[in-house]
C-alpha distance (Angstrom), angle and dihedral (degrees) to the residues before:
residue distance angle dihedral
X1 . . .
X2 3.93 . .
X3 4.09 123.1 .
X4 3.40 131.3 171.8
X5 3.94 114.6 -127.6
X6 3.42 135.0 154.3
X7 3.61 98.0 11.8
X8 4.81 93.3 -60.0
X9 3.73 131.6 69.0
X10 3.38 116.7 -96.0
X11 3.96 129.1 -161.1
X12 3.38 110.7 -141.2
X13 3.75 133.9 174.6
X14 3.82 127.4 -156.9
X15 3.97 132.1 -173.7
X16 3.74 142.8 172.5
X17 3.48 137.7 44.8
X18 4.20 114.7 -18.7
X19 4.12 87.1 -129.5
X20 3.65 94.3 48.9
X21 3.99 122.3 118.8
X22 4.07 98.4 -100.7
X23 3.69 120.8 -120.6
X24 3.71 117.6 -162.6
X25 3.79 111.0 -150.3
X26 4.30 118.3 -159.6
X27 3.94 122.2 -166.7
X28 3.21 132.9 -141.4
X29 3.90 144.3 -103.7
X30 4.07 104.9 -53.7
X31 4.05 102.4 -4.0
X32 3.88 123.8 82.0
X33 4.11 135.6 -153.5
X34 3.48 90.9 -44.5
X35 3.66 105.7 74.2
X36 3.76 80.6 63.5
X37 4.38 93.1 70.6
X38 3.72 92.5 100.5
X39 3.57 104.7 44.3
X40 4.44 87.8 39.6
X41 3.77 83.7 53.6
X42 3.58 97.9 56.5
X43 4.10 94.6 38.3
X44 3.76 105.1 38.1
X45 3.57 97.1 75.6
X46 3.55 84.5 69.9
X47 3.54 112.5 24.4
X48 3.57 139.9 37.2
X49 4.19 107.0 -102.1
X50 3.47 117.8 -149.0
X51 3.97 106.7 -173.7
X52 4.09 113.7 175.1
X53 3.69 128.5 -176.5
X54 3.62 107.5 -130.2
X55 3.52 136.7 -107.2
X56 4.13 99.4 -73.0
X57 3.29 99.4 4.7
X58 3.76 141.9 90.7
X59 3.92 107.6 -4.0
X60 2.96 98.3 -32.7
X61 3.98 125.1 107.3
X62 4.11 118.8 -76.8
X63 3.85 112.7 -145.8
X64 4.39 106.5 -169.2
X65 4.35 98.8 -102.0
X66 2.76 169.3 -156.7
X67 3.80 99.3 155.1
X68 3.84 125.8 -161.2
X69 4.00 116.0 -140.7
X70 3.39 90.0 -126.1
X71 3.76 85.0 66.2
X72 3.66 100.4 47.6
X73 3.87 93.8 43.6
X74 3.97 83.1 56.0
X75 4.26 83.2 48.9
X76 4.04 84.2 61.3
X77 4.06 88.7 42.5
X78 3.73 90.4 52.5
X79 3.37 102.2 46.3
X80 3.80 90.6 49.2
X81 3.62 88.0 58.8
X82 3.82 100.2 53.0
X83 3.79 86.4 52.0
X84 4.12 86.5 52.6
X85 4.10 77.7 -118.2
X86 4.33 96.2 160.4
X87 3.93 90.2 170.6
X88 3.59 129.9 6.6
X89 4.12 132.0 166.6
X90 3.67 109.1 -104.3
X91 4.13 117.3 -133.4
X92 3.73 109.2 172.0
X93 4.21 127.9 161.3
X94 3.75 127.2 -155.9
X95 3.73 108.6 -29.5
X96 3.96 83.9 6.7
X97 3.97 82.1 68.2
X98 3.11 104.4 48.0
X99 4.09 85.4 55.5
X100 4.09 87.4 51.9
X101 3.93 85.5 50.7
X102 4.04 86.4 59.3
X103 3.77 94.9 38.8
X104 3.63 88.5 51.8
X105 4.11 87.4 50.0
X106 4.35 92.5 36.1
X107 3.27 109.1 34.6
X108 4.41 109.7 8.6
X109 4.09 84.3 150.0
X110 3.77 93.2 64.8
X111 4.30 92.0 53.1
X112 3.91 127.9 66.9
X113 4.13 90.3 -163.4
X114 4.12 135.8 -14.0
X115 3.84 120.0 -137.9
X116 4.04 107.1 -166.5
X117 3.32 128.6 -172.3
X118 3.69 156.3 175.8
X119 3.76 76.1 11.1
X120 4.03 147.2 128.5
X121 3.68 136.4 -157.2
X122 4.06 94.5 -142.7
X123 3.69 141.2 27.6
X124 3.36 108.6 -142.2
X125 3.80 125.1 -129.2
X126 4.19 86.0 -110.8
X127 3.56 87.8 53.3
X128 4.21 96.2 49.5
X129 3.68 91.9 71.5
X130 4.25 87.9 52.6
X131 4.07 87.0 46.7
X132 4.46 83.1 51.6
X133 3.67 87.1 51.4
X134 3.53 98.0 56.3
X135 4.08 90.8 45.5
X136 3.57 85.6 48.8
X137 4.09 92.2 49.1
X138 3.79 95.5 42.0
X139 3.96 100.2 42.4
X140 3.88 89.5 45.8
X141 3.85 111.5 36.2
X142 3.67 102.4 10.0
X143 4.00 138.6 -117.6
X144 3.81 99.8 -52.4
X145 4.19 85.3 65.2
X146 3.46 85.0 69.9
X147 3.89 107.3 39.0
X148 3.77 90.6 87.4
X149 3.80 99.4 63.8
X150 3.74 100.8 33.9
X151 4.05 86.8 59.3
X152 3.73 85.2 53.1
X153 3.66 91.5 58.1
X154 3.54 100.1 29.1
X155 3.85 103.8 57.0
X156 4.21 130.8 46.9
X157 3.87 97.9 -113.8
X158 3.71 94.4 -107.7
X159 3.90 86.6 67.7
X160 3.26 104.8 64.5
X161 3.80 96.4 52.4
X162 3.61 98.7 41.9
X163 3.80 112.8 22.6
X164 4.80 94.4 56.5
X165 3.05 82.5 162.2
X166 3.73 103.4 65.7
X167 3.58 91.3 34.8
X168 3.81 93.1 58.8
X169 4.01 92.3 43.5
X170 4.00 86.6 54.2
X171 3.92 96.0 42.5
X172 3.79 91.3 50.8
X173 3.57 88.1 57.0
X174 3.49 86.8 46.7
X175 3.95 93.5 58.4
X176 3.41 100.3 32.8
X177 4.46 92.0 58.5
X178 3.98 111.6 107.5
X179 3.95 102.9 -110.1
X180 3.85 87.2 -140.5
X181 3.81 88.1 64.9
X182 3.71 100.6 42.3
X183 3.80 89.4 55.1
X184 3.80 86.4 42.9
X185 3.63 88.2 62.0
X186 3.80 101.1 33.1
X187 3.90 86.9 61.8
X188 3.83 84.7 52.6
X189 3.58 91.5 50.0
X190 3.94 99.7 47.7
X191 3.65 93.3 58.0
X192 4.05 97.3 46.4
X193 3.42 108.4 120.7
X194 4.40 109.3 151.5
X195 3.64 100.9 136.4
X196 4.07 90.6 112.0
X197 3.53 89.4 47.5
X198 3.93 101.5 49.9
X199 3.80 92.5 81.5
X200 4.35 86.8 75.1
X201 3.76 82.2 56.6
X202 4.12 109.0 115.3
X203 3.46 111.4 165.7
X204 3.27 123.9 96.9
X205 3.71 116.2 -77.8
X206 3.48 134.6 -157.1
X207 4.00 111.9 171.1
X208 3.84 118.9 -172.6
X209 3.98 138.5 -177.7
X210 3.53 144.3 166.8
X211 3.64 118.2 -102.6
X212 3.68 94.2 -133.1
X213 3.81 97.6 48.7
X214 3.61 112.7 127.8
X215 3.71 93.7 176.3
X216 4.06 94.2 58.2
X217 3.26 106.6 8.2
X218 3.51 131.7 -166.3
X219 3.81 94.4 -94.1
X220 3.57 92.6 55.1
X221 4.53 88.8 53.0
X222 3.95 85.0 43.5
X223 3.74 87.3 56.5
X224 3.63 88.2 51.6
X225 3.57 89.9 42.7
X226 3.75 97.1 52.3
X227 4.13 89.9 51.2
X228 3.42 104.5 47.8
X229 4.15 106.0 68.7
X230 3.69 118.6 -126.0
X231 4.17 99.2 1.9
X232 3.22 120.0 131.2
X233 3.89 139.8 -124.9
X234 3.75 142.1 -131.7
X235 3.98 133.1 -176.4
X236 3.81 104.3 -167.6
X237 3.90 97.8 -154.8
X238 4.07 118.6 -134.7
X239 4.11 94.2 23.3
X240 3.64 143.5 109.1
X241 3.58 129.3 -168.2
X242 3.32 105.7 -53.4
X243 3.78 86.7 55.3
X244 4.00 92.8 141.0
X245 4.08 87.4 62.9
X246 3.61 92.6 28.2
X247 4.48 89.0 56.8
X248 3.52 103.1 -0.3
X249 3.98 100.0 169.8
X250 3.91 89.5 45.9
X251 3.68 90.0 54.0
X252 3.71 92.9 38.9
X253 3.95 88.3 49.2
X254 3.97 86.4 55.2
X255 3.96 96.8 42.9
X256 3.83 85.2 49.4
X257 3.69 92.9 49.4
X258 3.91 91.0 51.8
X259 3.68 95.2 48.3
X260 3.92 90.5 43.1
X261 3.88 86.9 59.1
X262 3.99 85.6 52.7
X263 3.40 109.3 36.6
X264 3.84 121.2 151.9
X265 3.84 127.8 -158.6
X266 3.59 110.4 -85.4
């Protein structure tokens, strides 16, 4: 479905039963709701699944960037309030993170737990100039230039020459993101830098990551991890970053244990 909030059109797709605890699901860098169909399979018989595709990317509206994270965490916000959403869990990966990371700093009253993963709390000044690149790629010779090394980082190795499948579903996401709203977000992503700030996070937290990932690697979740009091961690062995496409039932089986431990009356 299509809603207006906070000012753009967002596409936004919702499951499961209309009493059910919602959980609002963000994608990551380059994909859009539907790299969520696994994981909204195994929850929505239970919960209420709110997936969104983000602000420029999927079908949903593309305003010209840069965007601030304080602007796409209100995106989430907003589009929980034209649902009549007053408290949802929060499941975001990658860039999706780094939004729950800001909702649990903005807006921790709207939120009854945060899973993040495949994520960081800071880009480091190295890692600026790689974030520039990317701009530079996209805004110059357009998505496919960058397919190649996001499927590096995305996928354990043994993926991409035995799962084609997956590989094709995530590279046609790839492809088919608006440049304008990578680069929107890639300017968002260059600057992040919460890790000083995590420790006012109280929600509950449950941070997970692949043990492969190169992109966020488990040192950047245990940072995470060590700042925000009482969360908990997971290292999904054999995965990358994509590790809810790459295992989805063993990630599912951990999301659904987190949620278990927090459940709310529906």
């Amino acid at each position: 479905m299509k809603i207006k909030a906070n000012g753009i059109s967002f596409n936004v797709a919702v499951s499961g039963p209309q009493g059910g605890t919602p959980v609002v699901l963000h994608h990551p860098l380059a994909t859009n709701l539907t790299c969520w169909q696994e994981l909204t399979a195994a929850l929505d018989k239970r919960y209420r699944v709110i997936s969104l595709d983000a602000r420029g990317h999927g079908q949903t509206e593309v305003p010209k960037g840069p965007y601030s994270f304080e602007t796409l965490a209100q995106d989430v916000v907003a589009v929980m309030d034209e649902l009549k959403v007053g408290k949802a869990h929060f499941l975001g990966l990658s860039m999706g993170g780094m939004v729950g990371q800001y909702l649990g700093l903005l807006h921790a009253a709207r939120f009854h737990t945060l899973t993040l993963v495949s994520t960081s709390s800071q880009t480091p000044a190295a890692g600026a100039a790689l974030w520039e690149e990317r701009i530079r790629n996209a805004s110059t010779l357009g998505m496919p230039s960058v397919v190649d090394g996001a499927m590096a980082r995305w996928v354990a190795p043994k993926v991409l020459t035995d799962r084609p499948e997956l590989v094709e579903r995530l590279k046609t996401m790839i492809v088919t993101t608006p440049a304008v709203g990578y680069v929107g977000w890639c300017e968002a992503i260059r600057h992040l830098d919460v890790t000083q700030r995590l420790k006012a996070i109280t929600v509950p937290t449950c941070v997970i990551v692949g043990a492969l990932d190169p992109a966020t690697p488990p040192a950047a979740a245990e940072v995470i991890h060590r700042e925000i009091k009482g969360s908990d961690l997971v290292v999904m062995p054999g995965v990358s970053h994509m590790l809810h496409n790459e295992e989805p039932a063993a990630f599912a089986a951990h999301v659904d244990a987190f949620l278990s431990r927090h459940r709310v009356a529906d």
